[in-house]
C-alpha positions, -999 to 999 in steps of 0.1 A, spaced: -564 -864 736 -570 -830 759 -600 -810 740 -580 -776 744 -541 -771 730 -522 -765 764 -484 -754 763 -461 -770 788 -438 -739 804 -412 -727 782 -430 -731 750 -438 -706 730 -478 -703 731 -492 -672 718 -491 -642 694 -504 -607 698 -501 -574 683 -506 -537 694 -517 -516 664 -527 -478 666 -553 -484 644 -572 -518 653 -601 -517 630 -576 -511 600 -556 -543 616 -586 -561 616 -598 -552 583 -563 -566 568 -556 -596 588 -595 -606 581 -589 -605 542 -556 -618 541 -558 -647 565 -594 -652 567 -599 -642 604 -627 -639 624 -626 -618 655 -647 -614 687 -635 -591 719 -628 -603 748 -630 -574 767 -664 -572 780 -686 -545 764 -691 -526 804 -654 -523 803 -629 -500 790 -606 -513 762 -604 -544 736 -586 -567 728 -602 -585 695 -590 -625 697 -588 -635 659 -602 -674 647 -604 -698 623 -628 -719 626 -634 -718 659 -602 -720 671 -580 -688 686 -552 -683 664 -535 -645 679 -547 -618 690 -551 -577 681 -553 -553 708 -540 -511 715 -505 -498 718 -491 -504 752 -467 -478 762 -437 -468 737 -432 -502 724 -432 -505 684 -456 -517 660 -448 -554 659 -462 -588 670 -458 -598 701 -443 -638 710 -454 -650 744 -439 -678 763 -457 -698 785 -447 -701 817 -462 -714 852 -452 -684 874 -451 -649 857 -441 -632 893 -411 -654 892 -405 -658 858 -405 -621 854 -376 -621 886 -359 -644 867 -352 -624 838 -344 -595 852 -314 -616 874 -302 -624 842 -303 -595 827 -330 -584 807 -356 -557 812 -393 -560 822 -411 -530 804 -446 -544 818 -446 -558 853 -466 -588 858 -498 -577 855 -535 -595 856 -550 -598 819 -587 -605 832 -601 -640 836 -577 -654 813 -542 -653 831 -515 -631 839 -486 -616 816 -456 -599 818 -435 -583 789 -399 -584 789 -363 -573 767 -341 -593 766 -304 -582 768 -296 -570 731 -330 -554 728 -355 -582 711 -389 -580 732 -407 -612 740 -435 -617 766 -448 -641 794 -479 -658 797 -492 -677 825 -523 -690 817 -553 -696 832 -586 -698 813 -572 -686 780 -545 -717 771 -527 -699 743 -530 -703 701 -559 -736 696 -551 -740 659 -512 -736 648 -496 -742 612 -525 -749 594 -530 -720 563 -537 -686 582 -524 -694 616 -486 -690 633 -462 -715 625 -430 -703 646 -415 -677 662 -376 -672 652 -355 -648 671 -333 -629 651 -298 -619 666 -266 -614 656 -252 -632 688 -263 -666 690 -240 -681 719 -255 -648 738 -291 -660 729 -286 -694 743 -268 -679 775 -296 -661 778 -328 -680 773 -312 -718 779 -316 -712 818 -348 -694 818 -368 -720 797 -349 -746 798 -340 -747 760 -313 -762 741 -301 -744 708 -290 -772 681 -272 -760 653 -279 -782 625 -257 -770 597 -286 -748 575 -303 -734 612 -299 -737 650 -331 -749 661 -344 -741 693 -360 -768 713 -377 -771 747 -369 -809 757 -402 -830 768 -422 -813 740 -428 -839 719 -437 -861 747 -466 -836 756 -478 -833 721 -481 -869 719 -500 -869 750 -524 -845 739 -529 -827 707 -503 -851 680 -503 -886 690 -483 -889 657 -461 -868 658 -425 -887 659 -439 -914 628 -448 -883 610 -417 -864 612 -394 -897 606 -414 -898 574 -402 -867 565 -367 -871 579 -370 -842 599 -342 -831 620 -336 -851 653 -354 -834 678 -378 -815 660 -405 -825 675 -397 -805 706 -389 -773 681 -401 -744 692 -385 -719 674 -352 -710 651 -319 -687 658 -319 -660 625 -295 -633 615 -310 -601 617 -331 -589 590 -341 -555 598 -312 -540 623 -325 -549 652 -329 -576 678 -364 -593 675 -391 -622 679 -401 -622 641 -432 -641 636 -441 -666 608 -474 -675 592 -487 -705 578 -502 -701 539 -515 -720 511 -495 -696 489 -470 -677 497 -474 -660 461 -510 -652 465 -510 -646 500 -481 -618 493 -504 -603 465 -535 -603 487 -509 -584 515 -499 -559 484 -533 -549 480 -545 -526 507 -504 -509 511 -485 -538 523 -451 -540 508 -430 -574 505 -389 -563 511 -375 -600 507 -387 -636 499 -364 -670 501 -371 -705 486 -358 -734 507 -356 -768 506 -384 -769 533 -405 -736 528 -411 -703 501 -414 -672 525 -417 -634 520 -420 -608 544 -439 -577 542 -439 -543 558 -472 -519 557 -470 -485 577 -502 -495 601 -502 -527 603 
């Protein structure tokens, strides 16, 4: 097994967010998840960009507006050539709103729209591999695009990452073929016996994502967390302003989603 997480191209690898206030970001991601943050800007340079961790391990990321974009987090997919990556979308017809662009020693992004307006990024990494620790309580667990057009999603992002959009009656899953084979190389040796226990779907292992109706208006990468509680966790969000606009129960999980002005 590898001693750092690495993400094959076309998997989704990292989460960020721009916030307009960071050390209020901070402040409530650190008592609702239990971060801990250093900067990896260095302290002779403009800037920062505070990467959060659990235990040691990088979990996401909190950095400054960029431009106009809105207060959101950021998905970024990895990819082994932003240059052409970047070229790529824009021949299919999406929108690149940050040109591929060097983000210091630890690789080289770009940040892209795709056609019906949901932004999404591209990461090709070098010494920063993407997320260490991932659906363990206070970490990511998936990234779902919400759309109200799926055969237009798959049109889409099927050629660019080479995905393949299974609808399985409750959800289409999104899955990047070969993923399960690298995460038994490296990271989950165990990974098929464990989800055959569980009678997961076929093909989750190489899940990287879920199709969603929209659930605010718009077109968007909606990012999911990992909790203990989705109960407490909520309550804890409550506490310094955040406000919880829906919950579900499912077979599989209990989710809520919260809104706060700043964060």
């Amino acid at each position: 097994m590898t001693a750092e997480r690495t993400y094959p191209a076309g998997v989704t690898c990292w989460i960020d967010t721009e916030q307009p206030d960071v050390d209020a970001a901070r402040h409530f991601y650190a008592s609702l998840f239990g971060w801990s943050f250093s900067d990896a800007v260095p302290a002779d340079v403009p800037g920062t960009y505070l990467i959060a961790s659990l235990g040691g391990a990088d979990v996401a990321a909190i950095g400054p507006p960029q431009g106009d974009a809105p207060v959101e987090w950021n998905t970024y997919i990895a990819v082994d050539d932003a240059d052409a990556a970047a070229a790529a979308v824009r021949a299919a017809g999406g929108g690149i709103t940050i040109e591929p662009v060097e983000a210091g020693p630890g690789g080289r992004l770009a940040a892209c729209v795709d056609p019906r307006g949901a932004r999404f990024r591209l990461w090709q990494p070098r010494r920063r591999l993407g997320a260490q620790l991932t659906n363990a309580p206070g970490s990511w667990n998936f990234s779902d695009l919400h759309t109200a057009d799926a055969a237009a999603a798959a049109e889409f992002y099927g050629p660019l990452f080479n995905w393949e959009f299974d609808d399985i009656g409750f959800a289409t899953m999104i899955r990047r073929p070969g993923y399960d084979d690298h995460l038994a190389a490296t990271v989950d040796p165990g990974i098929r016996e464990r989800q055959d226990d569980i009678s997961a779907p076929p093909g989750f292992a190489d899940a990287i994502g879920w199709l969603a109706p929209l659930a605010n208006g718009h077109e968007d990468w909606h990012v999911t967390f990992t909790v203990a509680s989705r109960d407490e966790s909520a309550a804890t969000a409550e506490k310094p302003g955040a406000v919880v606009i829906s919950s579900d129960d499912t077979d599989w999980t209990r989710t809520a989603n919260r809104r706060s002005s700043s964060t």
